[in-house]
Structure formats: C-alpha cells, structure tokens
Z-matrix of the N, CA and C atoms (Angstrom, degrees):
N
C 1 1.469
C 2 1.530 1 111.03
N 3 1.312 2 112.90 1 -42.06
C 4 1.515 3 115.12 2 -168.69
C 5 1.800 4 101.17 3 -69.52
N 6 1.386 5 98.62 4 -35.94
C 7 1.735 6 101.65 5 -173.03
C 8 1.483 7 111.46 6 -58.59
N 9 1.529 8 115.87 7 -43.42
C 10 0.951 9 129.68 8 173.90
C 11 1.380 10 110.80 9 -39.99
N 12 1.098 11 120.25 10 -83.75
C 13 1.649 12 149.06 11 174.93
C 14 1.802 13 90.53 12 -33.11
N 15 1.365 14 126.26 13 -60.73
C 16 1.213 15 106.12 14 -154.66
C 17 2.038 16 110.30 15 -79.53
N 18 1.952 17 94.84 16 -8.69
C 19 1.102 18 99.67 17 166.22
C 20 1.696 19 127.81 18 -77.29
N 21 1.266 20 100.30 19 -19.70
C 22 2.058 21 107.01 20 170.72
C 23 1.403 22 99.44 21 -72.15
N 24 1.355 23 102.36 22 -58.42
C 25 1.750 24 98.86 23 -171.71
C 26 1.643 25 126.31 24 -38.68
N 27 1.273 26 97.69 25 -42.92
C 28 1.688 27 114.80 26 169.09
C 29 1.175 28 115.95 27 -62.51
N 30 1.467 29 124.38 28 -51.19
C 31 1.420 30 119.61 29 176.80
C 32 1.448 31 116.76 30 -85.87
N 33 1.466 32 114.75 31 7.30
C 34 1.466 33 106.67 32 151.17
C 35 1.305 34 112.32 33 -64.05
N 36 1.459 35 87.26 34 -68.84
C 37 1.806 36 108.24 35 -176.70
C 38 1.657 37 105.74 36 -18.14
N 39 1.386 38 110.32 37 -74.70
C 40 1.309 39 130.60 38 -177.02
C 41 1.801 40 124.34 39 -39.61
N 42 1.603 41 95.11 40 -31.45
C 43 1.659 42 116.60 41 176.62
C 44 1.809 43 100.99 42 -73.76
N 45 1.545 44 88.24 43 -57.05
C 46 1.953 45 82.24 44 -174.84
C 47 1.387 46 103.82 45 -57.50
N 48 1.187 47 142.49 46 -81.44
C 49 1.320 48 152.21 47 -168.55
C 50 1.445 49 108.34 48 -20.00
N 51 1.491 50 122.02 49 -52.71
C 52 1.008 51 123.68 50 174.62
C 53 1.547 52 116.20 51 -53.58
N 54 1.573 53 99.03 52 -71.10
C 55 1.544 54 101.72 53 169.75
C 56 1.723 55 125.00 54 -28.34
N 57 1.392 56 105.20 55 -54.05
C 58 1.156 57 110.73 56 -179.09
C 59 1.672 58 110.90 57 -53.87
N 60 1.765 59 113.09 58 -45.95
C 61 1.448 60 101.72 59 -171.60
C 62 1.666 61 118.36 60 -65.77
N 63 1.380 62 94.96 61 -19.06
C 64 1.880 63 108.03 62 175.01
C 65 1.223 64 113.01 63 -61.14
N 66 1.345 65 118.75 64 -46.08
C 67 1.467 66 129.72 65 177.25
C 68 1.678 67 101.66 66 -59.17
N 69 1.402 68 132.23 67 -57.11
C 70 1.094 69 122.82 68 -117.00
C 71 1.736 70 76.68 69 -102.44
N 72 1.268 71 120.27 70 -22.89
C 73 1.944 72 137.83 71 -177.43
C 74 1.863 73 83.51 72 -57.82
N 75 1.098 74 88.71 73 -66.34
C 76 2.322 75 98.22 74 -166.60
C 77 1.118 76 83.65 75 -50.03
N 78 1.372 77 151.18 76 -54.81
C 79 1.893 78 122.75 77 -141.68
C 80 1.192 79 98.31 78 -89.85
N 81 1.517 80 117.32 79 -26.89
C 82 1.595 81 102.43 80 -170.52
C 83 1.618 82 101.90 81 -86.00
N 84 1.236 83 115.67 82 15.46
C 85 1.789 84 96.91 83 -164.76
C 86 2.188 85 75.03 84 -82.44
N 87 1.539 86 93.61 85 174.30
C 88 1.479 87 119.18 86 -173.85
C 89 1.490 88 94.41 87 -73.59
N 90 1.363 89 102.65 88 128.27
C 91 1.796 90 119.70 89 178.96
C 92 1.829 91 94.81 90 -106.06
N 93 1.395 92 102.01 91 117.76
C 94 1.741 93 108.53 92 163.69
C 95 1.480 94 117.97 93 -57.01
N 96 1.177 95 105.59 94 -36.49
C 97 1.942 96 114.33 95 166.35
C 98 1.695 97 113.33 96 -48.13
N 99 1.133 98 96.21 97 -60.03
C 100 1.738 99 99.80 98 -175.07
C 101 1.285 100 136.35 99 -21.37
N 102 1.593 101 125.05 100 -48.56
C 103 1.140 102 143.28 101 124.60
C 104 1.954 103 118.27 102 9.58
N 105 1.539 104 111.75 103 -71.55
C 106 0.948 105 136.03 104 -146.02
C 107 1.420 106 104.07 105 -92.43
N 108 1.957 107 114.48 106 -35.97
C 109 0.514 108 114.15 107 -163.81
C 110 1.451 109 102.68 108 -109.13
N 111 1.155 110 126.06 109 17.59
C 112 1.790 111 144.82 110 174.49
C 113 1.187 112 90.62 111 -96.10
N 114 1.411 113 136.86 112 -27.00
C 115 1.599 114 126.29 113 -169.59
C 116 1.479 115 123.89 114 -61.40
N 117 2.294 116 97.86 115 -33.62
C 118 1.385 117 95.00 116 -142.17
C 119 1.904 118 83.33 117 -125.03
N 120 1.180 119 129.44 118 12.70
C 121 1.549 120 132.31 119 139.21
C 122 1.218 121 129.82 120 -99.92
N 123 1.083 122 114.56 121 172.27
C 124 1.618 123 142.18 122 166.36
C 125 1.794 124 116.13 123 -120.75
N 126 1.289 125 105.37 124 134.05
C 127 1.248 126 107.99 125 -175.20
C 128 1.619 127 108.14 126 -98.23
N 129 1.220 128 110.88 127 178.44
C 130 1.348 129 114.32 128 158.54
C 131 1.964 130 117.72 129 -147.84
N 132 1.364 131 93.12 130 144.35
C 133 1.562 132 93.59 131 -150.23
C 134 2.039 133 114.81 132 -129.69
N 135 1.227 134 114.08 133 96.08
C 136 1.491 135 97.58 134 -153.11
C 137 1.682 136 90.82 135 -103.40
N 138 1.164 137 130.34 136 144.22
C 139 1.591 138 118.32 137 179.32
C 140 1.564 139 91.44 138 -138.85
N 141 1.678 140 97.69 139 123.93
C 142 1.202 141 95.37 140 173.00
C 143 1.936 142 120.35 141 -84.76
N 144 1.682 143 90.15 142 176.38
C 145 1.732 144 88.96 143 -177.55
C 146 1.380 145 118.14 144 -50.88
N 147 1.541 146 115.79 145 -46.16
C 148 1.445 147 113.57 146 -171.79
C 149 1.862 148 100.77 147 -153.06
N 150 1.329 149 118.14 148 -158.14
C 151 1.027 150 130.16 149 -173.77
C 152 1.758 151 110.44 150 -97.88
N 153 1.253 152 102.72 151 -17.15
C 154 1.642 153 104.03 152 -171.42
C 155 1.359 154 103.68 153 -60.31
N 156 1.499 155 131.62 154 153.62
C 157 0.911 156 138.61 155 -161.13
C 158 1.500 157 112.81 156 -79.33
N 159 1.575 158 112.69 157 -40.87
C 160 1.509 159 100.60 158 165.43
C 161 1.652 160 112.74 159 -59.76
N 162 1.083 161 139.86 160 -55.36
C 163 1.367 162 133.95 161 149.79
C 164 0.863 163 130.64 162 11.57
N 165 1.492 164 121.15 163 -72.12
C 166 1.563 165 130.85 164 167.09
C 167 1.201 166 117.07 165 -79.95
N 168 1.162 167 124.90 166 -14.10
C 169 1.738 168 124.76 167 158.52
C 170 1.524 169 127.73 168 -77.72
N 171 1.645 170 104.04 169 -27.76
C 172 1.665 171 94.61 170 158.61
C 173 1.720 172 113.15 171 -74.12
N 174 1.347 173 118.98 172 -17.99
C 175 1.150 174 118.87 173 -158.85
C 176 1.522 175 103.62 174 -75.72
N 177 1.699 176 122.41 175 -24.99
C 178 1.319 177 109.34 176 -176.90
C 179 1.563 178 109.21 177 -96.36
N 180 2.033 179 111.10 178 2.17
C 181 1.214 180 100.12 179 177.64
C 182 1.715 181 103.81 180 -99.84
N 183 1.151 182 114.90 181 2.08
C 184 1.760 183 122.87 182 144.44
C 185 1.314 184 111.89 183 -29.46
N 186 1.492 185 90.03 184 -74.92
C 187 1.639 186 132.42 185 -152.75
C 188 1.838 187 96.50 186 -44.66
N 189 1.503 188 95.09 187 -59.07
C 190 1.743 189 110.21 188 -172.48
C 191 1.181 190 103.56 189 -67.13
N 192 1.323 191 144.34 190 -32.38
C 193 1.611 192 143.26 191 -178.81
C 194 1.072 193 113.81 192 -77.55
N 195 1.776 194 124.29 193 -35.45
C 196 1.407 195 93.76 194 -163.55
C 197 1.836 196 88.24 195 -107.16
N 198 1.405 197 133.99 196 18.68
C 199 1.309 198 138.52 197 170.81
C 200 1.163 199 92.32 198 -91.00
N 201 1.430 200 136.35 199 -60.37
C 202 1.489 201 107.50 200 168.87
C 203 1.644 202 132.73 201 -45.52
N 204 0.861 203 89.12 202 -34.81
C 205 1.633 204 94.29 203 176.21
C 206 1.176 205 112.15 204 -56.06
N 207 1.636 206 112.79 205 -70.69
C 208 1.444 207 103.45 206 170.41
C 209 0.996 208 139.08 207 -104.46
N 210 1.309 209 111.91 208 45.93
C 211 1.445 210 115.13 209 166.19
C 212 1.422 211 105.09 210 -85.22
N 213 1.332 212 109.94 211 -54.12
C 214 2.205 213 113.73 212 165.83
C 215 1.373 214 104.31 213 -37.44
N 216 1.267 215 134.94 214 -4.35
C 217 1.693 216 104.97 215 -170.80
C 218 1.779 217 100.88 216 -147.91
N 219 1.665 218 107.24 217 21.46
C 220 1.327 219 112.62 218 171.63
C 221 1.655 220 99.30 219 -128.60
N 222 1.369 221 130.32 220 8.12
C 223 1.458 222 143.06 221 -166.51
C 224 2.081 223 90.97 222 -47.76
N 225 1.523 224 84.71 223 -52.36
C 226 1.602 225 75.55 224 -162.07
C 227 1.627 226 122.87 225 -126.35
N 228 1.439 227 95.81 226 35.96
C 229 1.839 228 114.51 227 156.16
C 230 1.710 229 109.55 228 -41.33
N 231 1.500 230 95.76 229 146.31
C 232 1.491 231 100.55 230 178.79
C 233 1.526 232 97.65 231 -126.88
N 234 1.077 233 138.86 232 -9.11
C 235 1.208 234 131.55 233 169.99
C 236 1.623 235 117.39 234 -164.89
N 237 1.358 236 122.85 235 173.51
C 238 1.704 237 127.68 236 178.64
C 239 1.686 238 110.29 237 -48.83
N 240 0.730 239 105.13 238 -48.48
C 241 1.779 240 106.51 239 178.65
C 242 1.299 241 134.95 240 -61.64
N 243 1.482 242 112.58 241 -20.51
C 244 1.005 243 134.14 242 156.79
C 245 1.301 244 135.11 243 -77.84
N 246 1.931 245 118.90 244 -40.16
C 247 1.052 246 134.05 245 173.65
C 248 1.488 247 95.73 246 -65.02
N 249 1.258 248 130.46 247 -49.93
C 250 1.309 249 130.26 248 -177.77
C 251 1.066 250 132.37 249 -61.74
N 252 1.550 251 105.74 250 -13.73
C 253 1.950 252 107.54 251 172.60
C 254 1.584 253 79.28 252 -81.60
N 255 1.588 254 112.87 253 -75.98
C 256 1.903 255 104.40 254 -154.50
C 257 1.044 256 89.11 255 -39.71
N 258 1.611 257 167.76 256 -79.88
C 259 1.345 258 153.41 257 -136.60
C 260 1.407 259 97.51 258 -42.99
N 261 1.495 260 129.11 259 -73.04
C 262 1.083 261 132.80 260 -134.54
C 263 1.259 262 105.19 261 -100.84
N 264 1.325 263 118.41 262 -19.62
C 265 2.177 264 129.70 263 141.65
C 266 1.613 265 115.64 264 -13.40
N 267 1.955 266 89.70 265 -67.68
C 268 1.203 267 122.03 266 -156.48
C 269 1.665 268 113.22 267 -89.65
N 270 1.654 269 117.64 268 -1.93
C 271 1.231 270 129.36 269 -156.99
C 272 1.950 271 96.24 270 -63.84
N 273 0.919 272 118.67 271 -42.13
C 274 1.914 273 118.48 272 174.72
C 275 1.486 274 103.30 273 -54.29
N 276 1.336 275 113.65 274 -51.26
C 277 1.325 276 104.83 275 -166.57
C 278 1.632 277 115.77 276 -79.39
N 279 1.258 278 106.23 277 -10.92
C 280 1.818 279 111.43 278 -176.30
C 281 1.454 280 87.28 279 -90.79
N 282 1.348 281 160.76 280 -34.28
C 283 1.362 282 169.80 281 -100.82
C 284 1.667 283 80.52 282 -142.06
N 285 1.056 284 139.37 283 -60.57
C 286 1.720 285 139.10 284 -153.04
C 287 1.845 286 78.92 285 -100.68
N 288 1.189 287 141.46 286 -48.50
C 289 2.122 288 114.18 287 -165.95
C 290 1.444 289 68.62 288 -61.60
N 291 1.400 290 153.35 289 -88.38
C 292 1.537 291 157.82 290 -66.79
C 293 2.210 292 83.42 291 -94.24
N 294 1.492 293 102.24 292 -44.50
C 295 1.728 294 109.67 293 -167.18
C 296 1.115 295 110.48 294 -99.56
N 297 1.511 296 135.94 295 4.08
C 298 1.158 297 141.54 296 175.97
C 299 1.317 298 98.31 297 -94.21
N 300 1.119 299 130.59 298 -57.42
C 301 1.660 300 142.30 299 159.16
C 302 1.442 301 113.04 300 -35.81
N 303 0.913 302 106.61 301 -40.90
C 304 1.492 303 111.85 302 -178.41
C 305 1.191 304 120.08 303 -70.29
N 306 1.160 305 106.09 304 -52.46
C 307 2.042 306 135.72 305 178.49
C 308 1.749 307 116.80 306 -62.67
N 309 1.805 308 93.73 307 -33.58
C 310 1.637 309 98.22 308 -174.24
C 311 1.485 310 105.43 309 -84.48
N 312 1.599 311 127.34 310 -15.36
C 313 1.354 312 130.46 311 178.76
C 314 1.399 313 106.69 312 -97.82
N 315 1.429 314 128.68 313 17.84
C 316 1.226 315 122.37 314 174.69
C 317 1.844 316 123.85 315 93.89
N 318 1.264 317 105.17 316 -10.63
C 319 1.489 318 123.47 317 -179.94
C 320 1.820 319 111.35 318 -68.04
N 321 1.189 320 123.99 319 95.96
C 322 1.756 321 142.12 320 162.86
C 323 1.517 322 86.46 321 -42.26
N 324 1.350 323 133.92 322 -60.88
C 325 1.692 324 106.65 323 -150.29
C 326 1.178 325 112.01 324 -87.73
N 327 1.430 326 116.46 325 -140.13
C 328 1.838 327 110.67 326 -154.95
C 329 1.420 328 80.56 327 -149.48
N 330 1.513 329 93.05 328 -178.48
C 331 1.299 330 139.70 329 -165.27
C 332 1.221 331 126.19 330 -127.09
N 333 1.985 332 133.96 331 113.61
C 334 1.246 333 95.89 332 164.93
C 335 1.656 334 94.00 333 -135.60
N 336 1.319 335 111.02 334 -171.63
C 337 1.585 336 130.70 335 -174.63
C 338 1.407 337 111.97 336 -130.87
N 339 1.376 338 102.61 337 144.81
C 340 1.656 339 99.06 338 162.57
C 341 1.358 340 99.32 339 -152.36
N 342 1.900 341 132.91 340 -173.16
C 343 0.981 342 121.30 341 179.84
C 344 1.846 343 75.38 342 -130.12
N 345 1.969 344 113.00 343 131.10
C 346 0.946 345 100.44 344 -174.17
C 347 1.938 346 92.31 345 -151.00
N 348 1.454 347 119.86 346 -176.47
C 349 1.381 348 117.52 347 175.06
C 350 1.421 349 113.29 348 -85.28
N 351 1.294 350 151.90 349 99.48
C 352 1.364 351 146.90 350 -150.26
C 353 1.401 352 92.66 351 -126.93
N 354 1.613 353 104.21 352 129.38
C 355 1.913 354 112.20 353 164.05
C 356 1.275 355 84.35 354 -63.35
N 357 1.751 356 98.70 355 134.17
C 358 1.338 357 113.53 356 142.87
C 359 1.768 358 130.35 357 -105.83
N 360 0.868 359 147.00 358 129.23
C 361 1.588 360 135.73 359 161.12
C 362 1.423 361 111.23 360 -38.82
N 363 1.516 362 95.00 361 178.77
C 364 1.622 363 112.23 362 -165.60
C 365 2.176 364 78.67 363 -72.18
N 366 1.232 365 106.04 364 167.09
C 367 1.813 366 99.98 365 164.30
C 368 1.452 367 100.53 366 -177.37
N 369 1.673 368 132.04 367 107.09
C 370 0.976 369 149.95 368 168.48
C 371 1.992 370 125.95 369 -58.55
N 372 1.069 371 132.08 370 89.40
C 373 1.272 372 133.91 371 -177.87
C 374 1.787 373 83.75 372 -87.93
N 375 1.451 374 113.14 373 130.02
C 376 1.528 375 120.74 374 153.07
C 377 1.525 376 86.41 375 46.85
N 378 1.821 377 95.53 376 -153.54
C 379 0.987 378 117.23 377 -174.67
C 380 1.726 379 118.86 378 -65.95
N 381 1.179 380 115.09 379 27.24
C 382 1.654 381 102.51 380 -161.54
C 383 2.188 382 92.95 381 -146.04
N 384 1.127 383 97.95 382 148.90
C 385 1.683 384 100.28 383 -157.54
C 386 1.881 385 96.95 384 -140.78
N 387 1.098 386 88.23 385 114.00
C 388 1.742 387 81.89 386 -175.46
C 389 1.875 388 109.97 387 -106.75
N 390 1.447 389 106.55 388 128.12
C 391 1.413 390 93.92 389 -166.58
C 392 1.433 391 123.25 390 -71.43
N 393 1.588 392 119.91 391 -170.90
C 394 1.137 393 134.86 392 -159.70
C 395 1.623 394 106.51 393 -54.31
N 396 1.137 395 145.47 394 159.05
C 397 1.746 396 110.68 395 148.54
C 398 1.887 397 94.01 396 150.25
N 399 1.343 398 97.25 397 140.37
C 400 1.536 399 105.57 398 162.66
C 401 1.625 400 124.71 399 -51.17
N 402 1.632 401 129.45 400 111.32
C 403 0.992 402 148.27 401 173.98
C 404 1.476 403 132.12 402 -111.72
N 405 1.154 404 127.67 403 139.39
C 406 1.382 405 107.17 404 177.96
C 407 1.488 406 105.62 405 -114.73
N 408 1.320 407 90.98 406 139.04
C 409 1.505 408 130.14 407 -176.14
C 410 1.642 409 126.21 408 -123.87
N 411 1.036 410 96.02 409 140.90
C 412 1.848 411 93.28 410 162.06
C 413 1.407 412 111.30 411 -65.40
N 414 1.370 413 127.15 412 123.49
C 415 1.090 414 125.76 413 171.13
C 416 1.555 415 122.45 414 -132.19
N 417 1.783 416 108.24 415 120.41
C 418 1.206 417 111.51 416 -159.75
C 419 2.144 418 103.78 417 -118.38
N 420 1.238 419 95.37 418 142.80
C 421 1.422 420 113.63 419 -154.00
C 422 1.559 421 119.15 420 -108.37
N 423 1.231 422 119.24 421 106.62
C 424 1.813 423 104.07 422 -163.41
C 425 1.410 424 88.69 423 -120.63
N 426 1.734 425 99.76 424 133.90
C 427 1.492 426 124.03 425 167.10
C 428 1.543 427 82.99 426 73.47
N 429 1.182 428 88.33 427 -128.33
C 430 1.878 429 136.05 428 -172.40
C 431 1.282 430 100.06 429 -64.21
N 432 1.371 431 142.42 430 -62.05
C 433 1.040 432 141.80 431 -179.74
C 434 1.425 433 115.67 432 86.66
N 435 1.597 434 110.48 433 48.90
C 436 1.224 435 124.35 434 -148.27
C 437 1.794 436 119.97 435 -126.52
N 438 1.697 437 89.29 436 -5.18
C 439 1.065 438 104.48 437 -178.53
C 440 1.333 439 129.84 438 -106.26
N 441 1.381 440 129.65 439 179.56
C 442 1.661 441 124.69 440 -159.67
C 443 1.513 442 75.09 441 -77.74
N 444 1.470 443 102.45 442 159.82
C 445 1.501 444 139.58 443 -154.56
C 446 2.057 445 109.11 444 -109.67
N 447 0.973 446 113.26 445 142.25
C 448 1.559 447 125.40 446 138.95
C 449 1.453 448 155.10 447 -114.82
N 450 0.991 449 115.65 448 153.31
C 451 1.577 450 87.31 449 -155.36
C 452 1.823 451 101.69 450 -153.69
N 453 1.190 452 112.92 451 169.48
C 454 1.353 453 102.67 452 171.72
C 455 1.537 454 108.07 453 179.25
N 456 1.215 455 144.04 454 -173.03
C 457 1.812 456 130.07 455 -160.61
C 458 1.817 457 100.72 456 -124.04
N 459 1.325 458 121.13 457 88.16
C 460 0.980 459 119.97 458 -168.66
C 461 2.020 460 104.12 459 -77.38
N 462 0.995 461 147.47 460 -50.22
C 463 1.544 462 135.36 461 125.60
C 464 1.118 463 139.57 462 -28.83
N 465 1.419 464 144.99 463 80.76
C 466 1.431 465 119.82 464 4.24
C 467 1.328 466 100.96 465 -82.12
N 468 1.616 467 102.01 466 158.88
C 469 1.828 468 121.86 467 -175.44
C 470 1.690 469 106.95 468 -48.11
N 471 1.306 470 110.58 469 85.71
C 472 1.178 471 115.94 470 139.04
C 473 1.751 472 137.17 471 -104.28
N 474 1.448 473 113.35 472 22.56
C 475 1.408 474 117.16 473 -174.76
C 476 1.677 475 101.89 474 -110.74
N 477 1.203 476 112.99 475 -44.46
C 478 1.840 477 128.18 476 -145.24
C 479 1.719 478 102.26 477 -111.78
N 480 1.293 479 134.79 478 21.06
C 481 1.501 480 137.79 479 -166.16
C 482 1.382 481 70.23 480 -73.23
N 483 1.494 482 168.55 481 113.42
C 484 1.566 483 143.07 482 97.73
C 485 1.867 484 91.23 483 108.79
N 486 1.514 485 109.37 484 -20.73
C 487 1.563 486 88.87 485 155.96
C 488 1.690 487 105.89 486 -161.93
N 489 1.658 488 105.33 487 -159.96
C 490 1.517 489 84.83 488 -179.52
C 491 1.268 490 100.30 489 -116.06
N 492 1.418 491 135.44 490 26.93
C 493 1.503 492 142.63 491 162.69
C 494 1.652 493 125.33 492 -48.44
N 495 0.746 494 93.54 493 151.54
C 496 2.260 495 88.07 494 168.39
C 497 1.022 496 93.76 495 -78.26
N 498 1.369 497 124.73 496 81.56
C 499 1.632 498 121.62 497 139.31
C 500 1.508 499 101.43 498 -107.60
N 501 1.453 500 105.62 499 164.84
C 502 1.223 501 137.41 500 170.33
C 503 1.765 502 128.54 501 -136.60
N 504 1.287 503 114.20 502 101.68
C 505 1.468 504 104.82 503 -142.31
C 506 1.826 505 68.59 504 -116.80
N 507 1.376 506 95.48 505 -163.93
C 508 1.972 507 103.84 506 -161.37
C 509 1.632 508 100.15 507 -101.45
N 510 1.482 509 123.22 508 -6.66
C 511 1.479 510 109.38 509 144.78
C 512 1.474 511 135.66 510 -39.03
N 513 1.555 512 90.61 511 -55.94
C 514 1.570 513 113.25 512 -177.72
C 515 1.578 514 107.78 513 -77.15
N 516 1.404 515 131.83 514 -45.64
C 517 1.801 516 117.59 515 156.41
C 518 1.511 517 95.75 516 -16.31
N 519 1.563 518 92.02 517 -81.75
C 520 1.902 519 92.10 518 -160.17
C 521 1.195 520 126.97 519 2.27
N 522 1.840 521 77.11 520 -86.93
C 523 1.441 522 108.58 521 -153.29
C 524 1.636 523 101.36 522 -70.35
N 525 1.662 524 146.56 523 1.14
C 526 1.107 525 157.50 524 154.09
C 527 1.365 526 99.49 525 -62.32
N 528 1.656 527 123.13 526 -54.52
C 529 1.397 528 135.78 527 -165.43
C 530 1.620 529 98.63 528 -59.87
N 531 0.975 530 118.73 529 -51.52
C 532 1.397 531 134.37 530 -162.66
C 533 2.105 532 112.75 531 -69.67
N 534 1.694 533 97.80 532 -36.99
C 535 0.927 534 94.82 533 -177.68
C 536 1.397 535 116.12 534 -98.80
N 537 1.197 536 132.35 535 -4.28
C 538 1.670 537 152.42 536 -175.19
C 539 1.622 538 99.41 537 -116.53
N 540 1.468 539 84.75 538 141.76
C 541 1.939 540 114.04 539 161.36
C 542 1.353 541 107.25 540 -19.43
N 543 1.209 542 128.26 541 -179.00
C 544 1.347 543 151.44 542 132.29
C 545 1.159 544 97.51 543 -53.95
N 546 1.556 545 102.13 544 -70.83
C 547 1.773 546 102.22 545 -164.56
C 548 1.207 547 118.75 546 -67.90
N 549 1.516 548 131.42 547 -39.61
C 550 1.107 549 131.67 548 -178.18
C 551 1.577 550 123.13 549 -71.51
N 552 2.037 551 104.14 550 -24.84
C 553 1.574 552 99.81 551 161.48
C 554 1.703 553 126.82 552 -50.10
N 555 1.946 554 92.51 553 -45.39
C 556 1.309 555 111.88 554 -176.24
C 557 2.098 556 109.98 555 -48.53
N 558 1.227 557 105.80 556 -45.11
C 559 0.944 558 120.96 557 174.37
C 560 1.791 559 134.84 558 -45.29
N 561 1.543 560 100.92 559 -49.96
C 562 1.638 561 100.36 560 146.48
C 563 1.625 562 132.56 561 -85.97
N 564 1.083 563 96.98 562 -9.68
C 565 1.762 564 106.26 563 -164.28
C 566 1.977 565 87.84 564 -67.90
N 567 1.223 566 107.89 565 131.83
C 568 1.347 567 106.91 566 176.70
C 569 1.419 568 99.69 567 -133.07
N 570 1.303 569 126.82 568 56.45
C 571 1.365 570 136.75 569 172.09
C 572 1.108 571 103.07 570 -98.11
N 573 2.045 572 109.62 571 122.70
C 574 1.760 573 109.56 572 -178.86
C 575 1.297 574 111.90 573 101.94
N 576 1.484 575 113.18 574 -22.29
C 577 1.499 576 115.59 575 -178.97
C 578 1.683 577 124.01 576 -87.30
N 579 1.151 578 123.77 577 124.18
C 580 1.347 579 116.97 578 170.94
C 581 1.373 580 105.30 579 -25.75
N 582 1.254 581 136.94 580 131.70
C 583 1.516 582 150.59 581 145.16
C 584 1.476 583 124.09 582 -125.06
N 585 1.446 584 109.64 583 110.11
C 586 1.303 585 128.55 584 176.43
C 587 1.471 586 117.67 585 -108.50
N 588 1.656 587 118.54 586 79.60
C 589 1.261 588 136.66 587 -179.14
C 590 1.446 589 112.93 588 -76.46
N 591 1.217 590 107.30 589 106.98
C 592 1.833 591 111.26 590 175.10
C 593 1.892 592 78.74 591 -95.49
N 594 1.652 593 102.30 592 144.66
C 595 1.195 594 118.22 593 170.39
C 596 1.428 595 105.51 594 -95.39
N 597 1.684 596 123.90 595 -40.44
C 598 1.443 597 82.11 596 176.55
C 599 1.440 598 122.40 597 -90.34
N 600 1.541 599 128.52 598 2.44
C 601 1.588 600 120.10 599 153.62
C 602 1.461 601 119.37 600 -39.56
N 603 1.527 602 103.57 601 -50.74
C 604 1.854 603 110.08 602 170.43
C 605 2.051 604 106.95 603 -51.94
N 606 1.155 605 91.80 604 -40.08
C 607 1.539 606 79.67 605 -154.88
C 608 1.926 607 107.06 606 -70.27
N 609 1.933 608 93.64 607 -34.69
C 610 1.594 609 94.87 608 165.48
C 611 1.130 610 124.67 609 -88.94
N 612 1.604 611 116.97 610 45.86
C 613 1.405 612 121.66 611 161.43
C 614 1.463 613 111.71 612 -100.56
C-alpha cells in the first residue's frame, strides 16, 4: 500500500514539473507584442553584489529606500517620459539612498544607477505576465553586481502601491489598462490561465 502511494505521489510530482516546463517553454517563446509593449513602461532593476545571503538582504533594503524615495516624487506621472526625466533628475540622489544604505549596514562597496535597455525574462506580477524581451529600466548595481536580481515595472506604478513588493493590487490593473492596447493589455493579463509558479525558478531568474 505504502509503495503504491509513494508511487502516485511521484508521478504527480513528475506530471506538475512537466506541466510547469511546458508553461514556462510557451512564455519564453518570442511574443510579437513585446516590442510595443517595452515602448510604453519603465522597469526597475536592483542586482545585488553576489549570492551571499547578507548580499541579498542589503539588496531588498536598497530596494525599500530608494522605492521610498521615489515613490513621493513619481505619485503623479502620466506617462514613460516623464517618469524618466524625474528618474534621471533624481539619478545622484538614488546613487547616494542606494550607498547610504549600503554604508549604514556595514557594506565597504558602492553603488551605482543608470537608466538603460536591459533583457528582461518572462516575470509574472499577480495576474499580469510581461514577456521575454529588451526593456528599459532603471537599473541599479551593488558591488559586483553579481548577484540574483530584483525587479519590478515602475511605469505604470507597479513597485510603490503602499509598498515596494511585487504586488499588484487593481489600482495598478488600471492604470496598465489605461496605458496599453486592448490587445496588448489582453496580452499580459493572465487571469483564467493555468499558472504553475515554482518560486525558486522565479528566484533563479
């Protein structure tokens, strides 16, 4: 009986896994949308120094400093071109939260920023999945810059809704709805769709 049992369990296992790699083959194949839809965001991109665990723990207290920062001074952007001057206004002062943060937890190296075109991977917030494809983002760099990455779509406000987490609450639908196609909303909205999220595939992306 137990053999039995430990033989379903396995070929569950074996069913999801699969499923999951089918899923994860389709998102990365090349989306013709992508293009279109790289036009009308801004990303945001924090890569830590390395993999060591303090490493990636200053990296999300980065993350929270300089999202506070600018979340007060992107409240009321109306489009990419705009977020991207205050970005690039503010590029000294995101460069000094990024090393002050760094410096007050004990971290010798530095910090820098730029606003540049960065491949991104396939990367699912909530219900909404933006495909594979070169984007430009703020992208900020600690130490070495060697470590697994974070990231999130600061054009339209998907970083700063009340925090700087990957959430996606129904503000941020909107204002996505508002700034994308019909078709191209349709295009990330992954509401209804099989989703098979391995967390640490996300985390080694």
């Amino acid at each position: 009986m137990k053999k039995k049992k430990s033989m379903f369990i396995i070929l569950c296992m074996l069913t999801v896994l699969a499923a999951g790699t089918a899923h994860a083959t389709e998102k990365e194949r090349v989306d013709p949308l992508q293009p279109a839809i790289a036009e009308k965001i801004l990303r945001f991109h924090v890569l830590a120094n390395s993999d060591a665990k303090d490493d990636q723990n200053v990296k999300l207290k980065v993350r929270d400093a300089v999202g506070h920062m600018l979340g007060q001074k992107l409240k009321k952007v109306t489009d990419r071109a705009q977020t991207e001057k205050i970005v690039q206004d503010h590029m000294d002062e995101i460069i000094e939260t990024a090393e002050k943060t760094l410096h007050k937890n004990g971290y010798t190296y530095g910090a820098s920023a730029r606003l540049a075109n960065v491949d991104f991977p396939v990367k699912t917030y909530g219900d909404y999945t933006f495909p594979a494809g070169k984007y430009r983002a703020l992208q900020i760099t600690l130490g070495k810059g060697e470590g697994h990455n974070w990231w999130c779509v600061l054009y339209p406000n998907m970083c700063f809704q009340g925090s700087v987490y990957e959430v996606m609450d129904e503000s941020s639908g909107e204002e996505l709805r508002e700034v994308l196609t019909q078709e191209e909303y349709a295009d990330v909205f992954d509401s209804g769709k099989m989703q098979i999220r391995w967390k640490f595939l996300d985390y080694f992306r």
